[in-house]
Structure formats: structure tokens, C-alpha cells
C-alpha positions in Angstrom: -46.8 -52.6 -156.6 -43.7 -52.4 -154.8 -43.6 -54.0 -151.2 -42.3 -52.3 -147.7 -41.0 -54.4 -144.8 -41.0 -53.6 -141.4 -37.8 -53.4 -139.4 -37.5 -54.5 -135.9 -35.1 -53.5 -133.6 -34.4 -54.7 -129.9 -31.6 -52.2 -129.0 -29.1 -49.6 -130.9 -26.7 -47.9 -129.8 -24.8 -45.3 -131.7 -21.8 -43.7 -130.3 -21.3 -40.9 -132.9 -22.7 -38.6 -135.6 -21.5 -35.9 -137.3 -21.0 -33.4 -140.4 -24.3 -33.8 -141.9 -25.3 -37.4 -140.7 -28.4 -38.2 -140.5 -29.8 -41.1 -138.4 -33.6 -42.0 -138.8 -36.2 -43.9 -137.6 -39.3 -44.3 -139.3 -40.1 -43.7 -143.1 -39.4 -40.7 -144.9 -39.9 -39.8 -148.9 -36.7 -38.1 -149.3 -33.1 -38.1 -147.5 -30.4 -35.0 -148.7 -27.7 -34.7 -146.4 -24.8 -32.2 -148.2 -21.1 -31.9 -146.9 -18.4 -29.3 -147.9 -15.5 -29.8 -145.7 -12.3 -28.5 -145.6 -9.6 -30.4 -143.6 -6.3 -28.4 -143.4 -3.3 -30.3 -141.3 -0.1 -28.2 -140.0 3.3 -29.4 -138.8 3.5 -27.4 -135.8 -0.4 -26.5 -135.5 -2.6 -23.9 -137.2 -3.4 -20.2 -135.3 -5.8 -19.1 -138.3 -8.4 -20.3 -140.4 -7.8 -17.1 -142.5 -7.2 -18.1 -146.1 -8.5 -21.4 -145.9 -12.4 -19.9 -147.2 -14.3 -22.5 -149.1 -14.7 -20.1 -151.7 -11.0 -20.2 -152.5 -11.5 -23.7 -153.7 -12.7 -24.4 -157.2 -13.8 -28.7 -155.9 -16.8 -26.4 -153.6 -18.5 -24.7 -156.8 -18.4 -27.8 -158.7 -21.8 -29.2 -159.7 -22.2 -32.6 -158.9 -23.2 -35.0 -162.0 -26.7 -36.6 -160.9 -27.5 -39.9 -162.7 -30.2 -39.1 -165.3 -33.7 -40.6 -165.0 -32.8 -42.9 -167.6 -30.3 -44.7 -165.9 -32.5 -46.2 -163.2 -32.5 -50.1 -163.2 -35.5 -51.9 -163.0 -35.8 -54.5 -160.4 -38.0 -57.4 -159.2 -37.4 -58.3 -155.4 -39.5 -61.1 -153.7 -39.6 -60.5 -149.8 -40.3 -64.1 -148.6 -40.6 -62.0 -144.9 -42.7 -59.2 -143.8 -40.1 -58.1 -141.1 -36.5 -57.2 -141.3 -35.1 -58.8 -137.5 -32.0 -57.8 -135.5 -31.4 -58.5 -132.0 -28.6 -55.6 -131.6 -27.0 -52.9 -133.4 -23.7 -51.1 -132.4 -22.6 -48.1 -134.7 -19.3 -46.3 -133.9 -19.6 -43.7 -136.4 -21.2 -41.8 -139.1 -19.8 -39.5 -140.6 -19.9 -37.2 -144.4 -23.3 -37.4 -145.1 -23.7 -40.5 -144.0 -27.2 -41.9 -143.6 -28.1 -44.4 -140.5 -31.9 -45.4 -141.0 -34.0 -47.8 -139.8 -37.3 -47.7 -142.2 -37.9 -47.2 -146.0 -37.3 -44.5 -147.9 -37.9 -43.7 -151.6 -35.3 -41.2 -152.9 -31.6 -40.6 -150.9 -29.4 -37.8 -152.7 -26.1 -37.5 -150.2 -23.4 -35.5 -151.4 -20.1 -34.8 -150.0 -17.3 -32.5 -150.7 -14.3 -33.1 -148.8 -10.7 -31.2 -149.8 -7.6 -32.3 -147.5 -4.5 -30.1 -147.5 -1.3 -30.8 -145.6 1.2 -28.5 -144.9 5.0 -29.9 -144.0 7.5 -27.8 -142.9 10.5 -27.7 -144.9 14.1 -29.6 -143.8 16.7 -28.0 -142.9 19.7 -29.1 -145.2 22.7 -30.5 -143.1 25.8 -28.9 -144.5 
């Protein structure tokens, strides 16, 4: 039989969340936040997101490997506690599928899929 604590809280406070975080309260069976971002950096700026499609980018159709059923690990865990306790918790950020919960939950499958691409301008030889 496998055993659930409760969580207790007295104050949170979470200053951002973003591209496909998720931040929970409660209990939930199943968590899937999925992330494809593309971040493109330009000396001297960008006026165009025109050729920068995800599609274009072979990492974006990539399957991701899952682990197989038979790799789970078995585990015995003794909670000598029916509560988790905190006074105060202070998040800054979550961010790439990132997953803020405050509960149980049975099965989390995050992915993310971030490509960076810089773009320097060239130097000008001195002669």
C-alpha cells in the first residue's frame, strides 16, 4: 500500500511562471507539461522571425526516448510523519516545463525542447 502525506503550507509566493509551467495545488494523477522553444539572439537585433520555423529544425521532430516499464525501481519509504510542514515558500521562477506542486501525484512526463542560435556579426579586418 503506498502512503500519501499531506502538505501544509502557511504562505507562497511565486513571482514567475512561464513556457509550459505548471504550478499545482492539490493532487492530480498525471502532470505533462511539453516545451519546443526556439531562442534566436542577433548582434544588432532581429526584424523577422521569418526563417526561424520550428519545422526547419530536425531537434523539434525528434521523439523523445521514454524509460521503459521495466526500468522502474522499486522502493520502500517509511513516513515517520503524516504532514509535510513549511512555514514559507518564495519561488522566483519556473520555467521549461517546469512543475511547482504542492500535493501528490502519481505519473509526471515533462519534456522540453529548447534550440539556442546566435548570430555574431562578422569583424571587420584592420588593414
Amino acid at each position: 500500500m503506498k502512503q500519501h502525506r499531506t502538505a501544509k503550507v502557511n504562505a507562497i509566493k511565486v513571482t514567475g511562471l512561464s513556457r509550459s509551467s505548471i504550478f499545482h495545488i492539490g493532487d492530480v494523477h498525471t502532470i505533462e507539461p511539453e516545451l519546443d522553444a526556439l531562442a534566436v539572439q542577433k548582434e544588432g537585433g532581429i526584424s523577422s522571425d521569418k526563417g526561424f520555423e520550428l519545422e526547419k529544425f530536425p531537434i523539434f521532430q525528434r521523439e523523445f526516448i521514454h524509460l521503459s516499464e521495466q526500468d522502474d525501481v522499486i522502493q520502500t519509504t517509511t513516513h515517520h510523519h503524516p504532514f509535510i510542514r513549511t512555514n514559507k515558500m518564495n519561488i522566483m521562477a519556473a520555467s521549461a516545463s517546469a512543475i511547482l506542486q504542492i500535493g501528490n501525484s502519481k505519473q509526471v512526463n515533462a519534456e522540453a525542447k529548447v534550440k539556442h542560435i546566435r548570430i555574431i556579426k562578422e569583424e571587420e579586418n584592420s588593414p
